[in-house]
N, CA, C and O atoms as a GROMACS GRO file, in nm:
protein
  360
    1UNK      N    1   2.970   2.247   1.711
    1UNK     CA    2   2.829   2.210   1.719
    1UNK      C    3   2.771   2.199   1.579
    1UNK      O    4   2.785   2.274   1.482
    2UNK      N    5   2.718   2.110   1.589
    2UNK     CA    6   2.666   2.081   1.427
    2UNK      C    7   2.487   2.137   1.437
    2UNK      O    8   2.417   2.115   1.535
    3UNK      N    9   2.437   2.220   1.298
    3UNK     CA   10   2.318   2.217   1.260
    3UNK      C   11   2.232   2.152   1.256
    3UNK      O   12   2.277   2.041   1.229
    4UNK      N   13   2.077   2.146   1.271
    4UNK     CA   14   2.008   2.018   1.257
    4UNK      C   15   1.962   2.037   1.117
    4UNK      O   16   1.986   2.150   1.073
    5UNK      N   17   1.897   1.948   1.028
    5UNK     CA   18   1.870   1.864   0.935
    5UNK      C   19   1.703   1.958   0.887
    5UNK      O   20   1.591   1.927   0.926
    6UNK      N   21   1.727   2.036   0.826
    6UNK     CA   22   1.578   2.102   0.766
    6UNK      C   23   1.606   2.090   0.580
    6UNK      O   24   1.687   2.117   0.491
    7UNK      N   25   1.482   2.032   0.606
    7UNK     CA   26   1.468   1.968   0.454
    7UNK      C   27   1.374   2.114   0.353
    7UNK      O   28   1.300   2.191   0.414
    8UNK      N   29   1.397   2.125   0.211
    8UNK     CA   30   1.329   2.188   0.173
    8UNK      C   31   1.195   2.247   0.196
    8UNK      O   32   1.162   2.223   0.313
    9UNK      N   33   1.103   2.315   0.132
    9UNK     CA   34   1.003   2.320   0.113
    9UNK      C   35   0.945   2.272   0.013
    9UNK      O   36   1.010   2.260  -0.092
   10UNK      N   37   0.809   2.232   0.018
   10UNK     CA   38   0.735   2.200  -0.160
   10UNK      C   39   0.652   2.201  -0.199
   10UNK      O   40   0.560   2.131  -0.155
   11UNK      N   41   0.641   2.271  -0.290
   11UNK     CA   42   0.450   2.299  -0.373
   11UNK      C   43   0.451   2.142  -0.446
   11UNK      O   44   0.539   2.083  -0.509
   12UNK      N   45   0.319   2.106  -0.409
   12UNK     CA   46   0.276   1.980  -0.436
   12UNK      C   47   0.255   1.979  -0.594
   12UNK      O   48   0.262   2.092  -0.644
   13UNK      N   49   0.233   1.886  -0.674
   13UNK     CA   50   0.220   1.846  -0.834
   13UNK      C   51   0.102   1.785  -0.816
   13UNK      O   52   0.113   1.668  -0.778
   14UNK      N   53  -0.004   1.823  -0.830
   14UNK     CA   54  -0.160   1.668  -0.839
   14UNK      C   55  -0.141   1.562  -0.949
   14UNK      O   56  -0.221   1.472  -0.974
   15UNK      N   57   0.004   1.590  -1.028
   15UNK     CA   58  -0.033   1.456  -1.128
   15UNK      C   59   0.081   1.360  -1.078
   15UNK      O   60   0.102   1.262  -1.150
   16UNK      N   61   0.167   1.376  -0.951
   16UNK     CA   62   0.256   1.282  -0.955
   16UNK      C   63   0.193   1.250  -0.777
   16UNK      O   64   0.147   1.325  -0.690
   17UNK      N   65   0.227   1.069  -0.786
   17UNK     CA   66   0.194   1.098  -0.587
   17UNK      C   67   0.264   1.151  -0.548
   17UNK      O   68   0.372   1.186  -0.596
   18UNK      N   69   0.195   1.180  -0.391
   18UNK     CA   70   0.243   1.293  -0.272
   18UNK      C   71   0.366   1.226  -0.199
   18UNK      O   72   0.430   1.303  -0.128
   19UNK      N   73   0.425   1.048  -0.208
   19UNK     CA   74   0.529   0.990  -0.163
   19UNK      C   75   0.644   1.046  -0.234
   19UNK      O   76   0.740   1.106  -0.184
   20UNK      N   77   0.616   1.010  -0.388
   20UNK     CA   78   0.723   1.025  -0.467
   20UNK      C   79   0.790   1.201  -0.471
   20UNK      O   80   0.911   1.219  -0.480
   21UNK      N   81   0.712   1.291  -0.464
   21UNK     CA   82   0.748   1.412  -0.452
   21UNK      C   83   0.766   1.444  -0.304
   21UNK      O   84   0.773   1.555  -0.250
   22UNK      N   85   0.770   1.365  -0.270
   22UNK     CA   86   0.839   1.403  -0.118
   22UNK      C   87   0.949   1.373  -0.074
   22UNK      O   88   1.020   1.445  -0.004
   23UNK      N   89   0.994   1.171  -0.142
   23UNK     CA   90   1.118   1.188  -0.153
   23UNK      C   91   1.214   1.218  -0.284
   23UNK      O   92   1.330   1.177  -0.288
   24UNK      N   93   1.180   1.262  -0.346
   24UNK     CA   94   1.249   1.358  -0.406
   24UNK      C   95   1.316   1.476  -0.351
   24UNK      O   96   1.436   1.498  -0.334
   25UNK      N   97   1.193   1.562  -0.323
   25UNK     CA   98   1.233   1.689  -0.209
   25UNK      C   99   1.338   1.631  -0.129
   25UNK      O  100   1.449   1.683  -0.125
   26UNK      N  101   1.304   1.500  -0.047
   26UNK     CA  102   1.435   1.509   0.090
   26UNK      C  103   1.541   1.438  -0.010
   26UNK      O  104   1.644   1.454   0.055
   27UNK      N  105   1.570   1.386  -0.101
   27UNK     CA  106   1.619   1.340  -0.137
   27UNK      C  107   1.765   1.489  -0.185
   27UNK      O  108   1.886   1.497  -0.163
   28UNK      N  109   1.678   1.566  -0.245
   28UNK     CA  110   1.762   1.730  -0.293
   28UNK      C  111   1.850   1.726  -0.166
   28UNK      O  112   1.970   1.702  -0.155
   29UNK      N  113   1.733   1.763  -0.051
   29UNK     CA  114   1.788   1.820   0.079
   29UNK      C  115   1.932   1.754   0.088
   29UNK      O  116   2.048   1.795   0.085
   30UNK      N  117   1.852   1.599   0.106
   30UNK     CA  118   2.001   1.528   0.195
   30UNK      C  119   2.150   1.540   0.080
   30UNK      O  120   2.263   1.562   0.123
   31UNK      N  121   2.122   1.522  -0.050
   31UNK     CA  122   2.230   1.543  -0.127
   31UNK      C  123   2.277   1.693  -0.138
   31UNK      O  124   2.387   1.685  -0.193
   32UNK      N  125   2.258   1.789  -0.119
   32UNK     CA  126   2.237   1.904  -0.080
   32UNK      C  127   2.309   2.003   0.017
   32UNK      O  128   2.371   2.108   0.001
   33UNK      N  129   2.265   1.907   0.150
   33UNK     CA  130   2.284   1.954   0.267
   33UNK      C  131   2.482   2.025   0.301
   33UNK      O  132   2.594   2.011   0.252
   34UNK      N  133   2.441   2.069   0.369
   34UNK     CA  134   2.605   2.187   0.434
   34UNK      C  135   2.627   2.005   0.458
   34UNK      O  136   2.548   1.910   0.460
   35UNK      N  137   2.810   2.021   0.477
   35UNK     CA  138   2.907   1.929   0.523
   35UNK      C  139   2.849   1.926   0.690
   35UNK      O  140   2.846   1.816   0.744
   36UNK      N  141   2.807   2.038   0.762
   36UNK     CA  142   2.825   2.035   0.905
   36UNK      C  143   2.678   1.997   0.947
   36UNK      O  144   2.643   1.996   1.065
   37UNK      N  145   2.623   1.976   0.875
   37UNK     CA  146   2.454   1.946   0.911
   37UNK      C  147   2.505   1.805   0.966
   37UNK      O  148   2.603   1.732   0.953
   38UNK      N  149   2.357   1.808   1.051
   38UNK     CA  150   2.352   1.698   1.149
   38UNK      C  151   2.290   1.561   1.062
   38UNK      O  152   2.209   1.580   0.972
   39UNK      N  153   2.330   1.446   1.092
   39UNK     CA  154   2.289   1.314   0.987
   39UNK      C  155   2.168   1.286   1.030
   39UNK      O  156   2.116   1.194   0.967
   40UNK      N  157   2.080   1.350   1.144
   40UNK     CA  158   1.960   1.282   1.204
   40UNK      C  159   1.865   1.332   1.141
   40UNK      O  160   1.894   1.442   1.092
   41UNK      N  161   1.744   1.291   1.118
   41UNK     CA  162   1.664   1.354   1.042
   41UNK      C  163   1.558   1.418   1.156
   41UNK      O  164   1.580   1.371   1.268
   42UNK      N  165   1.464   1.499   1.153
   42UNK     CA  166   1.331   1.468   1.254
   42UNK      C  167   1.246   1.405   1.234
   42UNK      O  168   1.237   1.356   1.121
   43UNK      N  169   1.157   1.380   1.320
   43UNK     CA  170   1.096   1.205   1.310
   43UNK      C  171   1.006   1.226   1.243
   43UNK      O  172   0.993   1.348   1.233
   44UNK      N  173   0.914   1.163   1.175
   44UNK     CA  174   0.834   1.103   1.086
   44UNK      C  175   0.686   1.195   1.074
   44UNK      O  176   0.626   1.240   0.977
   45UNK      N  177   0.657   1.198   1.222
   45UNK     CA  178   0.540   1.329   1.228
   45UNK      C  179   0.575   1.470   1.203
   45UNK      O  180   0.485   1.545   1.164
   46UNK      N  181   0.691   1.515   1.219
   46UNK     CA  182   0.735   1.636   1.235
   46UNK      C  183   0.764   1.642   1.044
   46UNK      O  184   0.705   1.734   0.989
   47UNK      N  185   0.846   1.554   0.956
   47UNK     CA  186   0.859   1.574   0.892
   47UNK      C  187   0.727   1.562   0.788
   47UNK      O  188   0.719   1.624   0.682
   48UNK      N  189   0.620   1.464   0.845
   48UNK     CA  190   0.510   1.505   0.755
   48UNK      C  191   0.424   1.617   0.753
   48UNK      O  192   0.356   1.645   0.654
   49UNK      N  193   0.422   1.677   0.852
   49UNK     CA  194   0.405   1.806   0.934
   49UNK      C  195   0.447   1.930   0.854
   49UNK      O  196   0.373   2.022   0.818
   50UNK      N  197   0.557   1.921   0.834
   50UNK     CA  198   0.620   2.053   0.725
   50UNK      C  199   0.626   1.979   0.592
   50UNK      O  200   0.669   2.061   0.510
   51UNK      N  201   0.605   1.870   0.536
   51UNK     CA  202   0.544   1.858   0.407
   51UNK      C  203   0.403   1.889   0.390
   51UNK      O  204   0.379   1.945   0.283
   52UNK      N  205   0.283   1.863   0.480
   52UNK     CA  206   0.156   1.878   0.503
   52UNK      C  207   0.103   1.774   0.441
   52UNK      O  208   0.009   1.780   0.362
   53UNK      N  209   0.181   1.646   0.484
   53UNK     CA  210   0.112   1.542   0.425
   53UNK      C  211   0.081   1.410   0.544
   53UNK      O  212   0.115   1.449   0.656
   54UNK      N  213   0.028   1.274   0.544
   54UNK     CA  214   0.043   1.201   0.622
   54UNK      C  215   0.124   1.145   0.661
   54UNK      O  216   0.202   1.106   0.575
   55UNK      N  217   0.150   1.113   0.777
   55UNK     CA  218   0.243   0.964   0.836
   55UNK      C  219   0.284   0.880   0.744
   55UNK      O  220   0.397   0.854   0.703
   56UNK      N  221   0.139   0.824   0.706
   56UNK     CA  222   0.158   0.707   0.609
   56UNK      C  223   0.263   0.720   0.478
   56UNK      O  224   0.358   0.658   0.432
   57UNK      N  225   0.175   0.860   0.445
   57UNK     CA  226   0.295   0.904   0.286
   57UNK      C  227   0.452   0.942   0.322
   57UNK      O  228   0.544   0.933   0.241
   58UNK      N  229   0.466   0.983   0.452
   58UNK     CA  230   0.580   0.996   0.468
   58UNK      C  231   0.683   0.910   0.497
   58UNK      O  232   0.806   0.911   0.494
   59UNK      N  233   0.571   0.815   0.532
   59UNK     CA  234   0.633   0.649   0.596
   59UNK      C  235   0.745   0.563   0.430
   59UNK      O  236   0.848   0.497   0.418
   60UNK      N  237   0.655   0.612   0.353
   60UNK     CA  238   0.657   0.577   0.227
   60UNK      C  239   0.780   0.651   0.140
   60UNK      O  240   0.837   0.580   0.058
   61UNK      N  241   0.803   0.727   0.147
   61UNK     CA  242   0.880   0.825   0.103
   61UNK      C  243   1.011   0.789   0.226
   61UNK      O  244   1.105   0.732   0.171
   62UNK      N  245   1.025   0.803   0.324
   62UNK     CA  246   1.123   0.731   0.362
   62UNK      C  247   1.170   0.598   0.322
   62UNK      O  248   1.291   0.576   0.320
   63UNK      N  249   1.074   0.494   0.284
   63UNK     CA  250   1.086   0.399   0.276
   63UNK      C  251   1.206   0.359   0.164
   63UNK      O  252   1.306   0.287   0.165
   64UNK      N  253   1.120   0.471   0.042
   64UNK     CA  254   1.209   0.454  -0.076
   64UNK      C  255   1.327   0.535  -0.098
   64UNK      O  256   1.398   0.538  -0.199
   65UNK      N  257   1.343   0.619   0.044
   65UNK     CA  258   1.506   0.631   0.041
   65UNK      C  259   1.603   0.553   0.125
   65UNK      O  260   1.726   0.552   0.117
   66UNK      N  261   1.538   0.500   0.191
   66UNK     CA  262   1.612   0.380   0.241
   66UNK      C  263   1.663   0.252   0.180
   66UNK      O  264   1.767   0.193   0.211
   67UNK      N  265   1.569   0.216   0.083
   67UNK     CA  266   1.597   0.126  -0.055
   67UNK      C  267   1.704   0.188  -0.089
   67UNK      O  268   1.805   0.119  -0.080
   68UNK      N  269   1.722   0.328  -0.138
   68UNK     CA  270   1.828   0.345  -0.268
   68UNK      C  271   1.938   0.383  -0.156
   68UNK      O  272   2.022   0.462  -0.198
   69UNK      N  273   1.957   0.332   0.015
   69UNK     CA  274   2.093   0.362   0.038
   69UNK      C  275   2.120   0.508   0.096
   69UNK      O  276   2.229   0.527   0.150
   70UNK      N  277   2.001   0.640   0.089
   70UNK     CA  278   2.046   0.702   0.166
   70UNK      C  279   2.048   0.734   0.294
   70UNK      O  280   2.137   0.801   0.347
   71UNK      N  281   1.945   0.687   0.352
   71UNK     CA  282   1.951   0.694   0.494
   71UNK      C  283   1.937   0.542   0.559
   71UNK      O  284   1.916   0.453   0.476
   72UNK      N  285   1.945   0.512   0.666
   72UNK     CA  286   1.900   0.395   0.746
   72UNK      C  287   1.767   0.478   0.870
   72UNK      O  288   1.738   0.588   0.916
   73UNK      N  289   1.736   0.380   0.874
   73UNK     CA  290   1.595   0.349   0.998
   73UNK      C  291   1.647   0.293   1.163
   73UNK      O  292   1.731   0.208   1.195
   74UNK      N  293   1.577   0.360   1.228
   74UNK     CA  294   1.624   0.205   1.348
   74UNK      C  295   1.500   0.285   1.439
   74UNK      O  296   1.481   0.403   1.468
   75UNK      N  297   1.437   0.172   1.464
   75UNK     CA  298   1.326   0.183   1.565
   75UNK      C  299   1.334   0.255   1.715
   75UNK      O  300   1.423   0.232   1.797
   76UNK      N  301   1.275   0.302   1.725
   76UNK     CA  302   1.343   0.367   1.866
   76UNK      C  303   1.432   0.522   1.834
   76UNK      O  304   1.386   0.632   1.866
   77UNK      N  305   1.525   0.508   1.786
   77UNK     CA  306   1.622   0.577   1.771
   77UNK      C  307   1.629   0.649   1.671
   77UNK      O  308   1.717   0.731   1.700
   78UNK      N  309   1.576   0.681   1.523
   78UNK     CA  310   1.524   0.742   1.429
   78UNK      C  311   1.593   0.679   1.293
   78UNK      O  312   1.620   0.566   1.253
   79UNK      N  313   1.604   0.809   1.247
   79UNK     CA  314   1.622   0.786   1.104
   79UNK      C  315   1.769   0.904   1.073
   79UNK      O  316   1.787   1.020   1.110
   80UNK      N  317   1.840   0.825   1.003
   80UNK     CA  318   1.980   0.881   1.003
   80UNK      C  319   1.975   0.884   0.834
   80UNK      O  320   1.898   0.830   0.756
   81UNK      N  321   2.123   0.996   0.808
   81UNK     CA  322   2.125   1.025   0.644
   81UNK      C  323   2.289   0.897   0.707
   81UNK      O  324   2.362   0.884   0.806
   82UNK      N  325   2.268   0.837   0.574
   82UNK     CA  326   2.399   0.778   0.604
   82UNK      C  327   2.496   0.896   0.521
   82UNK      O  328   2.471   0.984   0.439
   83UNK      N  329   2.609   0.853   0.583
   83UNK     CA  330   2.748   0.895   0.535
   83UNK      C  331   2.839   0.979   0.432
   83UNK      O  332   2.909   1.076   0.405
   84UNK      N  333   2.777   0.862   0.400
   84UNK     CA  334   2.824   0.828   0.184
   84UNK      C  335   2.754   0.881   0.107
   84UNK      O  336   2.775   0.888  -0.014
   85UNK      N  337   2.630   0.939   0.184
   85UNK     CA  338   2.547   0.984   0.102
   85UNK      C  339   2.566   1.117   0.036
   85UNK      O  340   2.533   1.209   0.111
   86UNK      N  341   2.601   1.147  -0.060
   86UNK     CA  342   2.662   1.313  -0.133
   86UNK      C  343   2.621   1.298  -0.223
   86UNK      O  344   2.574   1.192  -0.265
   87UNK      N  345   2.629   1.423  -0.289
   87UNK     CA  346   2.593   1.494  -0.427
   87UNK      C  347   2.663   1.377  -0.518
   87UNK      O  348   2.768   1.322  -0.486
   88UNK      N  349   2.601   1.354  -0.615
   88UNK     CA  350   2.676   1.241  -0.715
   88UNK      C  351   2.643   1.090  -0.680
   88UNK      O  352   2.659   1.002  -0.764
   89UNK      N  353   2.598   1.067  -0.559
   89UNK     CA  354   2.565   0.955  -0.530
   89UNK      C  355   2.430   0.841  -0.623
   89UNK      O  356   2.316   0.888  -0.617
   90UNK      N  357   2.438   0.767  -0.665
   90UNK     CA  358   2.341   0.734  -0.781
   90UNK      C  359   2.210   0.683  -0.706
   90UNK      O  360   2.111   0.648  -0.770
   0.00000   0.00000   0.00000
């Protein structure tokens, strides 16, 4: 049985935005994470929820880890860490 997917915690910075320090944070997590953790993430409210930030910013912060390749999206069905994604990954 595999673990589910809990991303850091994070004291906010007021001089950098609240997107960019968020994916950063999941960004640690997912490069980070145990071998046996689960690739699914929790969905979008839940994870802005334990950042204490909005939808929107979180929408955003996913967005730009999906650009650089670490996770994929799929409507309906969530948001996955891809694979390949490990420590060292650029």
């Amino acid at each position: 049985m595999t673990s589910s997917f809990a991303p850091d915690s994070l004291v906010l910075n007021r001089k950098l935005p609240l997107w960019y320090q968020v994916s950063q944070s999941l960004r640690a997590s997912i490069l980070g994470r145990a071998p046996e953790a689960s690739l699914r993430l929790p969905t979008e409210e839940r994870l802005a929820a334990h950042y204490g930030v909005s939808v929107l910013t979180m929408r955003q912060a996913l967005k730009e880890l999906e650009e650089e390749g670490l996770i994929s999206r799929h409507r309906r069905r969530g948001t996955f860490i891809e694979p390949g994604a490990r420590r060292g990954a650029p």
